[in-house]
One Martini backbone bead per residue (centre of mass of N, CA, C, O) as a GRO file, in nm:
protein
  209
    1UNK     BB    1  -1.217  -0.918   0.308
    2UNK     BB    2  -1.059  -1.109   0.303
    3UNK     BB    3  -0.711  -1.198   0.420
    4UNK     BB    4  -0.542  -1.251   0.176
    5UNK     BB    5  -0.634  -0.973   0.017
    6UNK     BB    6  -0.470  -0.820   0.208
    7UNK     BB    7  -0.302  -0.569   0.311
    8UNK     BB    8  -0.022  -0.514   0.493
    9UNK     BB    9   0.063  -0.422   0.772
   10UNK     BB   10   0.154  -0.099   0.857
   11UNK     BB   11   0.479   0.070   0.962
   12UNK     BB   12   0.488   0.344   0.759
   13UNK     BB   13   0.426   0.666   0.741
   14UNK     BB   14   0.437   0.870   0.416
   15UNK     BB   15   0.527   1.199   0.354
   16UNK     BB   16   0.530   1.468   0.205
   17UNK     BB   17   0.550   1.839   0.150
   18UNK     BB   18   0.426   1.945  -0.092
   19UNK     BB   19   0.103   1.989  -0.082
   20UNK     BB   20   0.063   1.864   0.203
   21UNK     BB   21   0.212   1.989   0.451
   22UNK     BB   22   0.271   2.206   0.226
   23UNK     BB   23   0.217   2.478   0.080
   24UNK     BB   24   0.246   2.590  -0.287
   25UNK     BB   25   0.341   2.935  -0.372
   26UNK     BB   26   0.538   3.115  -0.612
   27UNK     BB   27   0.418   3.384  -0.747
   28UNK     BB   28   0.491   3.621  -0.474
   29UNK     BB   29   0.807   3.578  -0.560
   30UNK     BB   30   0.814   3.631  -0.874
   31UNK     BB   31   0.701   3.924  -0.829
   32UNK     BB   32   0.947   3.994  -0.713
   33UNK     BB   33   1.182   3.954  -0.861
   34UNK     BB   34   1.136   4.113  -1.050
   35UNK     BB   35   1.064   4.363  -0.930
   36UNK     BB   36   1.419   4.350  -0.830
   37UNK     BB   37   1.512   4.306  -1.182
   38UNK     BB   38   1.311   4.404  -1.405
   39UNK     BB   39   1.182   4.166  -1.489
   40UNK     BB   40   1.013   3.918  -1.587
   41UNK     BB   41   0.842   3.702  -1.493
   42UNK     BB   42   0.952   3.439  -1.697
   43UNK     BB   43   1.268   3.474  -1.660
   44UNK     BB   44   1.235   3.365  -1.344
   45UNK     BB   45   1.094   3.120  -1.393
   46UNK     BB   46   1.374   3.002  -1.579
   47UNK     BB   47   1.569   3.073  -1.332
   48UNK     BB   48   1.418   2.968  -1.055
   49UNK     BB   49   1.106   2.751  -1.126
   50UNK     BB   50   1.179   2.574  -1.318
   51UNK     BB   51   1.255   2.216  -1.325
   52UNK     BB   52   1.552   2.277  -1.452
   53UNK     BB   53   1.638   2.458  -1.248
   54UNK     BB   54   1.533   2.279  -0.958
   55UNK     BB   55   1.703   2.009  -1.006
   56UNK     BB   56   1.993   2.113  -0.950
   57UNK     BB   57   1.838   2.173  -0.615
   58UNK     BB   58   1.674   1.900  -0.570
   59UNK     BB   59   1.995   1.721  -0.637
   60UNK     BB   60   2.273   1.856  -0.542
   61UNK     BB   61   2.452   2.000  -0.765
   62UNK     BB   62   2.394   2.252  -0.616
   63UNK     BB   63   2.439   2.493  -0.419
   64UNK     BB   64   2.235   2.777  -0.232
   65UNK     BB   65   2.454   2.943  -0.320
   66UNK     BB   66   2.476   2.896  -0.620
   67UNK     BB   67   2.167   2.916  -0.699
   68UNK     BB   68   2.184   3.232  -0.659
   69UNK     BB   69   2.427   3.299  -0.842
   70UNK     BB   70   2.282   3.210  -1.107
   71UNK     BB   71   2.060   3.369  -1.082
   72UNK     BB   72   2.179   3.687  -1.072
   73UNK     BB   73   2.327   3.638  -1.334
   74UNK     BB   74   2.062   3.577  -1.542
   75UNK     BB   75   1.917   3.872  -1.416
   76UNK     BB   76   2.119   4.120  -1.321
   77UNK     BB   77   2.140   4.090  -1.028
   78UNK     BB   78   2.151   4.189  -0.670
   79UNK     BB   79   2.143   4.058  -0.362
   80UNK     BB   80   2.059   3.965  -0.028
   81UNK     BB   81   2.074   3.687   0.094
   82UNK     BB   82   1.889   3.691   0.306
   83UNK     BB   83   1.618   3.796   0.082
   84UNK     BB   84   1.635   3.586  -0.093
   85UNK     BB   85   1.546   3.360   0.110
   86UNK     BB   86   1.292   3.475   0.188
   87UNK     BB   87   1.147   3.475  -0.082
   88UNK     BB   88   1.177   3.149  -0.115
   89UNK     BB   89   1.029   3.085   0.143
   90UNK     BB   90   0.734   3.229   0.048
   91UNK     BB   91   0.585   2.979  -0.080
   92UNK     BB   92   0.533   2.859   0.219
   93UNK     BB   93   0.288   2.687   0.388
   94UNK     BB   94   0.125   2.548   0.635
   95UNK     BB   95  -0.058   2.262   0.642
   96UNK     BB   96  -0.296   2.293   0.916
   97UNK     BB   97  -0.537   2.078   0.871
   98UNK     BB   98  -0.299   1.813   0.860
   99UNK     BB   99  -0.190   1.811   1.188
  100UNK     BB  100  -0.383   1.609   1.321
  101UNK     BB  101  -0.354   1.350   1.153
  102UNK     BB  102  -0.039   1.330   1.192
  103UNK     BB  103  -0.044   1.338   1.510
  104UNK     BB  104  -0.230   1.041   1.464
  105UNK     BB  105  -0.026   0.857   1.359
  106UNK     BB  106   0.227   0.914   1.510
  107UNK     BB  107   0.106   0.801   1.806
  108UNK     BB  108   0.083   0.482   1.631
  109UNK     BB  109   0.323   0.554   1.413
  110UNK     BB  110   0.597   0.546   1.190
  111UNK     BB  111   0.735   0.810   1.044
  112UNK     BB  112   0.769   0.979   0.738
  113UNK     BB  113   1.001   1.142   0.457
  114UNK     BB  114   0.897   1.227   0.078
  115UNK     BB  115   1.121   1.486  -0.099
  116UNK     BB  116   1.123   1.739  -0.346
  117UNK     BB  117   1.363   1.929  -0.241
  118UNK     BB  118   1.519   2.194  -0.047
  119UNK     BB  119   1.709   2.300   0.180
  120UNK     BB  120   1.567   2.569   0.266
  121UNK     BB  121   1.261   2.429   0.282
  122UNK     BB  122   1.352   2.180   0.462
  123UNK     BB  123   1.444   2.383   0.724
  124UNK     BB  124   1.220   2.519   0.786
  125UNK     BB  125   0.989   2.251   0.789
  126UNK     BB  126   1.131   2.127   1.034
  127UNK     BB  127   1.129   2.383   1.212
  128UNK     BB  128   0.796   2.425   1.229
  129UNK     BB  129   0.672   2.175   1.227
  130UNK     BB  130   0.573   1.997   1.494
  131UNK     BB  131   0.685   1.717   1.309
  132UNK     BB  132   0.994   1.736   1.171
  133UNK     BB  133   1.165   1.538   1.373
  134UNK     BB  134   0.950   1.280   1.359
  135UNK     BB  135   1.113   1.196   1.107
  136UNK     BB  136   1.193   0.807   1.041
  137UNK     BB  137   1.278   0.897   0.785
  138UNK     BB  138   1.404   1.219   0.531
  139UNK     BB  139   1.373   1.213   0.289
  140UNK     BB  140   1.542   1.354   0.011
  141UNK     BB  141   1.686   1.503  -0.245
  142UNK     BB  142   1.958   1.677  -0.210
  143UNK     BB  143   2.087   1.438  -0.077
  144UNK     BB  144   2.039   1.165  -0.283
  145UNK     BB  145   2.018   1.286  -0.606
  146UNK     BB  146   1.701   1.229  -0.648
  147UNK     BB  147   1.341   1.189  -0.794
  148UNK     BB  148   1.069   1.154  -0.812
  149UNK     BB  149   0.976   0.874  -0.966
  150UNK     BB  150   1.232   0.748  -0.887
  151UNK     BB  151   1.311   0.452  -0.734
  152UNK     BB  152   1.538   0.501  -0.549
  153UNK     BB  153   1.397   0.683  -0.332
  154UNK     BB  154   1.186   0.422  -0.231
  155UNK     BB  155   1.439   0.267  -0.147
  156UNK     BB  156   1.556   0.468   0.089
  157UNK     BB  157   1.318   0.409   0.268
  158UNK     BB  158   1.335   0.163   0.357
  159UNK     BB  159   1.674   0.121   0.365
  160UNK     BB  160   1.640   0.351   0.639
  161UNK     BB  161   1.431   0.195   0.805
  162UNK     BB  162   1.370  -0.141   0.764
  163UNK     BB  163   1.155  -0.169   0.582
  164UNK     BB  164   0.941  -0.284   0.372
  165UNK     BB  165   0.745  -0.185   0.103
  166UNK     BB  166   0.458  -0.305   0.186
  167UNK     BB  167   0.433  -0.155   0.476
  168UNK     BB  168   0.456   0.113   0.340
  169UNK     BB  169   0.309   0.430   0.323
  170UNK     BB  170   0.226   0.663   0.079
  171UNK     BB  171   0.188   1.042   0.004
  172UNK     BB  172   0.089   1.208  -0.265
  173UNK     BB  173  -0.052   1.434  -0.490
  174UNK     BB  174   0.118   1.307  -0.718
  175UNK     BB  175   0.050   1.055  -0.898
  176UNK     BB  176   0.328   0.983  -1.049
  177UNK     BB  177   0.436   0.921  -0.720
  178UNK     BB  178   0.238   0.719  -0.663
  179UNK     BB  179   0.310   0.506  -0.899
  180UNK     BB  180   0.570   0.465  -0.868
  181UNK     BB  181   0.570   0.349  -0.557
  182UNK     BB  182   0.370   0.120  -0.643
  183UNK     BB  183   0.592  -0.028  -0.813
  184UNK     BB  184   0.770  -0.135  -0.543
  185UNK     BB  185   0.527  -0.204  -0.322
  186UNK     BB  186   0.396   0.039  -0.219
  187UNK     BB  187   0.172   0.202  -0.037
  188UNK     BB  188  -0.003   0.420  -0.244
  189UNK     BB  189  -0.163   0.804  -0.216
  190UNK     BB  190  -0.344   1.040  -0.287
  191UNK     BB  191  -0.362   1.380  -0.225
  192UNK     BB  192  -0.701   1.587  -0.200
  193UNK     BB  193  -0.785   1.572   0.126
  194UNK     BB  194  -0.830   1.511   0.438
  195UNK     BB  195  -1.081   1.328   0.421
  196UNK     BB  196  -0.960   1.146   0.214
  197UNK     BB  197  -0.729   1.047   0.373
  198UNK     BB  198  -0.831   0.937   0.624
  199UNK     BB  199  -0.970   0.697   0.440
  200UNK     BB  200  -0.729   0.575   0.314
  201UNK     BB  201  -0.630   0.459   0.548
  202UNK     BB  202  -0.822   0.301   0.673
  203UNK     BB  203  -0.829   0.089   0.417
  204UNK     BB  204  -0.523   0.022   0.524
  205UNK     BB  205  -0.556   0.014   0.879
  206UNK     BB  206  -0.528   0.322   0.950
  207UNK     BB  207  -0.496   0.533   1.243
  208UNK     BB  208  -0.632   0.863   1.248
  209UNK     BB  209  -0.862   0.943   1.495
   0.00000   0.00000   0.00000
């Protein structure tokens, strides 16, 4: 590639948190909540994991104290809040694959974090990724009120990092969160799996180990 058509040397790398860093399956949370509430399953879905129930908590409209009682005002039931926090945390897993490929990349870049999410997912896996403290800046949505695609979000990466758009590099399974990025002018890949993001990475001049 000639070098004048070479996209600029990358400077930070951002990483998403759902189905990137953490694994998301919701299901047997649904089906826990079902079976303590009485109701079928799809109430659950509509009441609490819906994107409509979902973006009022991971836009900071309700605190997680308002949105577990929101939730079982809508299902007619109370829960221990501690219990209701384990079932919400529980469809979390950490993708233990990519691992090695983010503790190289932090090795040799500043890394950071832009993730729809929720207060308690986020504090969770800040807690336990090896590497949740080393996010420099962490985006979240239920912080700045935003969330991909929408453009404010990929700006709020540059202005808290202090990069241009040109120079980070964003990562996230969602097309569409792929091309709102591209769309700012920073450099994002989808995540289909760890052997091609190592791939995708190289492309762009990334070292990954």
């Amino acid at each position: 590639m000639p070098e004048n058509d070479r996209p600029p040397r990358p400077e930070l790398i951002t990483f998403d948190l759902g189905n990137v860093l953490t694994l998301v399956d919701e299901r047997p949370a649904i089906r826990e909540l079902a079976r303590l509430s009485n109701r079928d399953e799809q109430a659950v879905f509509d009441a609490c994991y819906s994107p409509a129930a979902k973006r009022v908590l991971e836009t900071g409209q309700v605190t997680w104290r308002e949105f577990v009682a929101r939730v079982e005002r809508t299902l007619g039931f109370r829960l221990a809040f501690e219990r209701f926090l384990e079932i919400f945390e529980s469809s979390l897993t950490p993708n233990r694959p990519i691992f090695g490929l983010v503790e190289a990349v932090a090795a040799r870049y500043r890394v950071a974090l832009c993730s729809n999410t929720s207060e308690p997912h986020w504090l969770l896996e800040k807690g336990r990724l090896p590497f949740g403290r080393r996010f420099d800046p962490a985006i979240v949505s239920y912080e700045i009120g935003v969330m991909k695609p929408d453009r404010e979000i990929y700006d709020a990466i540059s202005d808290r990092s202090g990069i241009p758009h040109a120079r980070i590099v964003f990562i996230d399974d969602i097309p569409a969160n792929v091309e709102g990025a591209r769309k700012t002018g920073i450099q994002a890949v989808q995540f289909t799996g760890v052997a091609r993001l190592r791939s995708d990475l190289a492309a762009l001049g990334v070292e990954a180990g």
